[in-house]
N, CA, C and O atoms as a DFTB+ gen file, in Angstrom:
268 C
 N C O
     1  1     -12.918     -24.991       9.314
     2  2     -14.100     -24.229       8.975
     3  2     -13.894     -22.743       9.286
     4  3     -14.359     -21.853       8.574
     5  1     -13.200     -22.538      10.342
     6  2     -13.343     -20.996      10.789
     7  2     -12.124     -20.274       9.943
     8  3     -12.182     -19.109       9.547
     9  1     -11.179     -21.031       9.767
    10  2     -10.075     -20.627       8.509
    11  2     -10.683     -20.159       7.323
    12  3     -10.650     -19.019       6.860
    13  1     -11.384     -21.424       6.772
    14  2     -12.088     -20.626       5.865
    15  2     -12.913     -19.434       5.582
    16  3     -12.796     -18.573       4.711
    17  1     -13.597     -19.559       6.333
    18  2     -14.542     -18.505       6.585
    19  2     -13.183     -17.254       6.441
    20  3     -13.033     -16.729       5.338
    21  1     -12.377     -16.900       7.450
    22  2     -11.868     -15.998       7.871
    23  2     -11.031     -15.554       6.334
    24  3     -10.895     -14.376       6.004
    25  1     -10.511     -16.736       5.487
    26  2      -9.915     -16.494       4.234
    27  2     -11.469     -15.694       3.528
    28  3     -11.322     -14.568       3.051
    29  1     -12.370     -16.101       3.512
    30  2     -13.610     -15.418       2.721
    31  2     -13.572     -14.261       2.819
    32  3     -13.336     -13.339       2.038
    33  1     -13.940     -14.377       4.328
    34  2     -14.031     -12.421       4.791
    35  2     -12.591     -11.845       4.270
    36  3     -12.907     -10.978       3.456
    37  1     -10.962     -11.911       4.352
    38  2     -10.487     -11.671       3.816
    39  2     -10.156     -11.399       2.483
    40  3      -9.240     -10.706       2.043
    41  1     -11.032     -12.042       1.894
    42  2     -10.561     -11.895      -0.017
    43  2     -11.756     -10.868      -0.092
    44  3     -11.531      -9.770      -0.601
    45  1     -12.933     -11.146       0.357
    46  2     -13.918     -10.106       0.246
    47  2     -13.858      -8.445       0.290
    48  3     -14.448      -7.601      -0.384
    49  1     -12.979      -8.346       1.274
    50  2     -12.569      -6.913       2.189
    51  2     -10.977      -6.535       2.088
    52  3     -10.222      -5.886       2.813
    53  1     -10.842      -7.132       1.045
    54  2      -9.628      -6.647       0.923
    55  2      -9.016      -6.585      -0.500
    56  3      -7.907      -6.127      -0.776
    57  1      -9.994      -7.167      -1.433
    58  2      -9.701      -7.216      -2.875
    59  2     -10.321      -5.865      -3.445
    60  3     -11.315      -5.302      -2.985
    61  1      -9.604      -5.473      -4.462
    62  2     -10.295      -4.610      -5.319
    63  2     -10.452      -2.970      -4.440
    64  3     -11.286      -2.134      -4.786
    65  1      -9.473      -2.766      -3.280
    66  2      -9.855      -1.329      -2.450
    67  2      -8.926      -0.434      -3.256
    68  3      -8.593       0.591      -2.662
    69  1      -8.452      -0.595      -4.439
    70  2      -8.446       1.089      -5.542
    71  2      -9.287       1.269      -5.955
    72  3      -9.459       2.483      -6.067
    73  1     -10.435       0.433      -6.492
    74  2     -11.667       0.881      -7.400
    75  2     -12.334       1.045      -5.993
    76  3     -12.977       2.093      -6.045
    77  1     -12.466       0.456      -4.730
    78  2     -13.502       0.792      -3.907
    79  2     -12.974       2.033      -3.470
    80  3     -13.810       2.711      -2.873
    81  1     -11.529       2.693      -3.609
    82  2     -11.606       4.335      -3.394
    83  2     -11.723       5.454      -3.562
    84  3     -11.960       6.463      -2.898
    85  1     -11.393       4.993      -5.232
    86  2     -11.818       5.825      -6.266
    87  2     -13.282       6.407      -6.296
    88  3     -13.727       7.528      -6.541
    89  1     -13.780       5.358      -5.994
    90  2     -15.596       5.339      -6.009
    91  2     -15.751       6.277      -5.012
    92  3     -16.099       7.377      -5.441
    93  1     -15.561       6.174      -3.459
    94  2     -15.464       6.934      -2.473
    95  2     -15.356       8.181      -3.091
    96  3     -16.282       8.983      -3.208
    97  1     -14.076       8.351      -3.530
    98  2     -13.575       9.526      -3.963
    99  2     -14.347      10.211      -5.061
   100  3     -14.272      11.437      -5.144
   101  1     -15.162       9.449      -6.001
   102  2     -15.958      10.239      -6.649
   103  2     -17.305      10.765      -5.812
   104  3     -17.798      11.800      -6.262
   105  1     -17.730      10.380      -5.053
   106  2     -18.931      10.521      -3.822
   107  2     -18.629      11.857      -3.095
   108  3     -19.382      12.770      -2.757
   109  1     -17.112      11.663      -2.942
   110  2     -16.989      12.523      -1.812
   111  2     -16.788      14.093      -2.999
   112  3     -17.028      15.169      -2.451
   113  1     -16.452      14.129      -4.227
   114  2     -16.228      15.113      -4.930
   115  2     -17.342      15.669      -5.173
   116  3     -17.420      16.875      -5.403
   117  1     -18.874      14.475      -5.150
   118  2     -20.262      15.057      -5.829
   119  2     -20.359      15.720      -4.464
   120  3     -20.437      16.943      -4.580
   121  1     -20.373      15.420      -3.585
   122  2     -20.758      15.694      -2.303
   123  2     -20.190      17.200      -2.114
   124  3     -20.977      18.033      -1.664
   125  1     -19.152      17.511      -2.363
   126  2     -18.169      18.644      -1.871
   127  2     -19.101      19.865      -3.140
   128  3     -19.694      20.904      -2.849
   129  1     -18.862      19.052      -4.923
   130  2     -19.645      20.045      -5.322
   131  2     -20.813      20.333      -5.190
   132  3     -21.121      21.285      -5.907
   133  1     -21.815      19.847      -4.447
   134  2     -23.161      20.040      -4.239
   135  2     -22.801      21.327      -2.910
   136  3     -23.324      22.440      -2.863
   137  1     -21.952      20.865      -2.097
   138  2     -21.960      22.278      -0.904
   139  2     -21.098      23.172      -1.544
   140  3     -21.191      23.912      -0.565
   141  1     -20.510      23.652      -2.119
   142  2     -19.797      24.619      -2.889
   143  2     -21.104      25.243      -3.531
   144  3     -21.062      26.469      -3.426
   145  1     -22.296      24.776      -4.186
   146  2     -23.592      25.205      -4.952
   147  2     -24.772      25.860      -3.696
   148  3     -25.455      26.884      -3.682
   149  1     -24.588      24.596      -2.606
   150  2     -25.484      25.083      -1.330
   151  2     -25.355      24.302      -0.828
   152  3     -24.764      23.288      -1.198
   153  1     -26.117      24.601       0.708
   154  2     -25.798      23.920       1.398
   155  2     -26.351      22.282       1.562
   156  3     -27.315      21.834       0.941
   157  1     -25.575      21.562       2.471
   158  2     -25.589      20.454       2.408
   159  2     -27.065      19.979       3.976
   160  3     -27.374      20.589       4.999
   161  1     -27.457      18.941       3.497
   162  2     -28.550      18.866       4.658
   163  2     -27.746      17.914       5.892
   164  3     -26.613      17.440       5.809
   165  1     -28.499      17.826       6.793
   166  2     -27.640      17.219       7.521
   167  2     -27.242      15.412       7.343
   168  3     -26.356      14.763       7.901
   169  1     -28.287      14.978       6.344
   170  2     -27.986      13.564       6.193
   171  2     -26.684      13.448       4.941
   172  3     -25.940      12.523       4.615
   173  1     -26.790      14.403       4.615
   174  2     -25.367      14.595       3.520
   175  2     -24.652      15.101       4.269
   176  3     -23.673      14.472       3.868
   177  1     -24.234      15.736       5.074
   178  2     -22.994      15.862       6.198
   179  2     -22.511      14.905       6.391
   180  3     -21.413      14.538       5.972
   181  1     -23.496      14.143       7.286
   182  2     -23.215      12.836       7.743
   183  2     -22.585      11.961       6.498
   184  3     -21.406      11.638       6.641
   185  1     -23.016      11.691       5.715
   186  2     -22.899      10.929       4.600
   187  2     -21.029      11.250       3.991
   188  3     -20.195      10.400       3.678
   189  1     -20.869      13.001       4.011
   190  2     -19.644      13.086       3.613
   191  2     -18.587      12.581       4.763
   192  3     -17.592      11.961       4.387
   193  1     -18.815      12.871       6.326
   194  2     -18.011      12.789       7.258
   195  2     -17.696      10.743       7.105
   196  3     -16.689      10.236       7.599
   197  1     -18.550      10.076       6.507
   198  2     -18.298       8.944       6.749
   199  2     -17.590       8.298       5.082
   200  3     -16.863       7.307       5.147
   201  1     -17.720       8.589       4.446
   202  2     -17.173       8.292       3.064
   203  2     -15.373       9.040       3.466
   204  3     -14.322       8.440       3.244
   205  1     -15.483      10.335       4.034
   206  2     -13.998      10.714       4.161
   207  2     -13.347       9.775       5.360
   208  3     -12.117       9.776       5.333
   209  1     -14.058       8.820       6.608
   210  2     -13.278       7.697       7.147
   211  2     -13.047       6.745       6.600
   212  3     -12.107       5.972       6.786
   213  1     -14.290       6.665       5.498
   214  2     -14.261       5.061       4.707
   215  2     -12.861       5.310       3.858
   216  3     -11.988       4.448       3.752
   217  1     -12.806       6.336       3.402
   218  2     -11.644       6.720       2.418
   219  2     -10.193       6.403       3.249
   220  3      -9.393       5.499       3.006
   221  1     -10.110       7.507       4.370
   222  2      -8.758       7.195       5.587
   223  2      -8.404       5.754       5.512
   224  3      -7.369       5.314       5.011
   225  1      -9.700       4.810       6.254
   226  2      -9.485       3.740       6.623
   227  2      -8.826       2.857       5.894
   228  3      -7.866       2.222       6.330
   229  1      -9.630       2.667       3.866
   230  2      -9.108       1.525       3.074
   231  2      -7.955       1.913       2.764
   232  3      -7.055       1.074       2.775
   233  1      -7.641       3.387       2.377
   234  2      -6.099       3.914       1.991
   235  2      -5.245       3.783       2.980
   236  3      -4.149       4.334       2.881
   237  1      -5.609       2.955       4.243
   238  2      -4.416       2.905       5.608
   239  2      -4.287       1.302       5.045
   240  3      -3.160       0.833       4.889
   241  1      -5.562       0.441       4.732
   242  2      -5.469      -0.702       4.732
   243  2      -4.758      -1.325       3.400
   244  3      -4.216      -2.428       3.317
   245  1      -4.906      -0.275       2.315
   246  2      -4.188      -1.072       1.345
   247  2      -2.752      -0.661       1.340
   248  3      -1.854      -1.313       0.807
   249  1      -2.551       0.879       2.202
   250  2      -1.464       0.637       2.364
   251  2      -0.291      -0.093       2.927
   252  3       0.888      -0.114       2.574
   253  1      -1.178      -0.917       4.276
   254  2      -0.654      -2.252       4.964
   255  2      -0.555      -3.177       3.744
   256  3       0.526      -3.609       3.344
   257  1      -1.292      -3.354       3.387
   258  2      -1.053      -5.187       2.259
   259  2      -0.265      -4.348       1.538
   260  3       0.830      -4.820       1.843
   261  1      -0.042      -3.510       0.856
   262  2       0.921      -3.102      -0.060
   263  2       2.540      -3.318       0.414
   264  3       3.422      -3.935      -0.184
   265  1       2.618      -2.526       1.811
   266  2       3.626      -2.582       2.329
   267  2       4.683      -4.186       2.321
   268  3       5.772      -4.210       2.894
């Protein structure tokens, strides 16, 4: 039972992280051109500082399974 499960969470979180970075990556571009226009509030700060870890993180992780 806990195998399974653990295969779930695995196929879940680990399939499909080029389109889930790309996406990031388009977020983080609206984000960048909106503060290039003005400024950003602080819940969009926040918002960019965490899309640019989400980004670090899956591009470390698919670079492990790739490897």
């Amino acid at each position: 039972m806990i195998k399974l499960a653990l295969k779930d969470w695995y196929t879940a979180h680990t399939q499909n992280l080029p389109s889930r970075i790309e996406s990031l990556k388009g977020r983080l571009s609206a984000l960048d051109q909106k503060g290039e226009e003005e400024n950003l509030s602080e819940a969009e700060l926040v918002e960019l500082h965490g899309v640019m870890s989400d980004i670090h993180s899956l591009s470390r992780l698919n670079a492990s399974i790739c490897w």
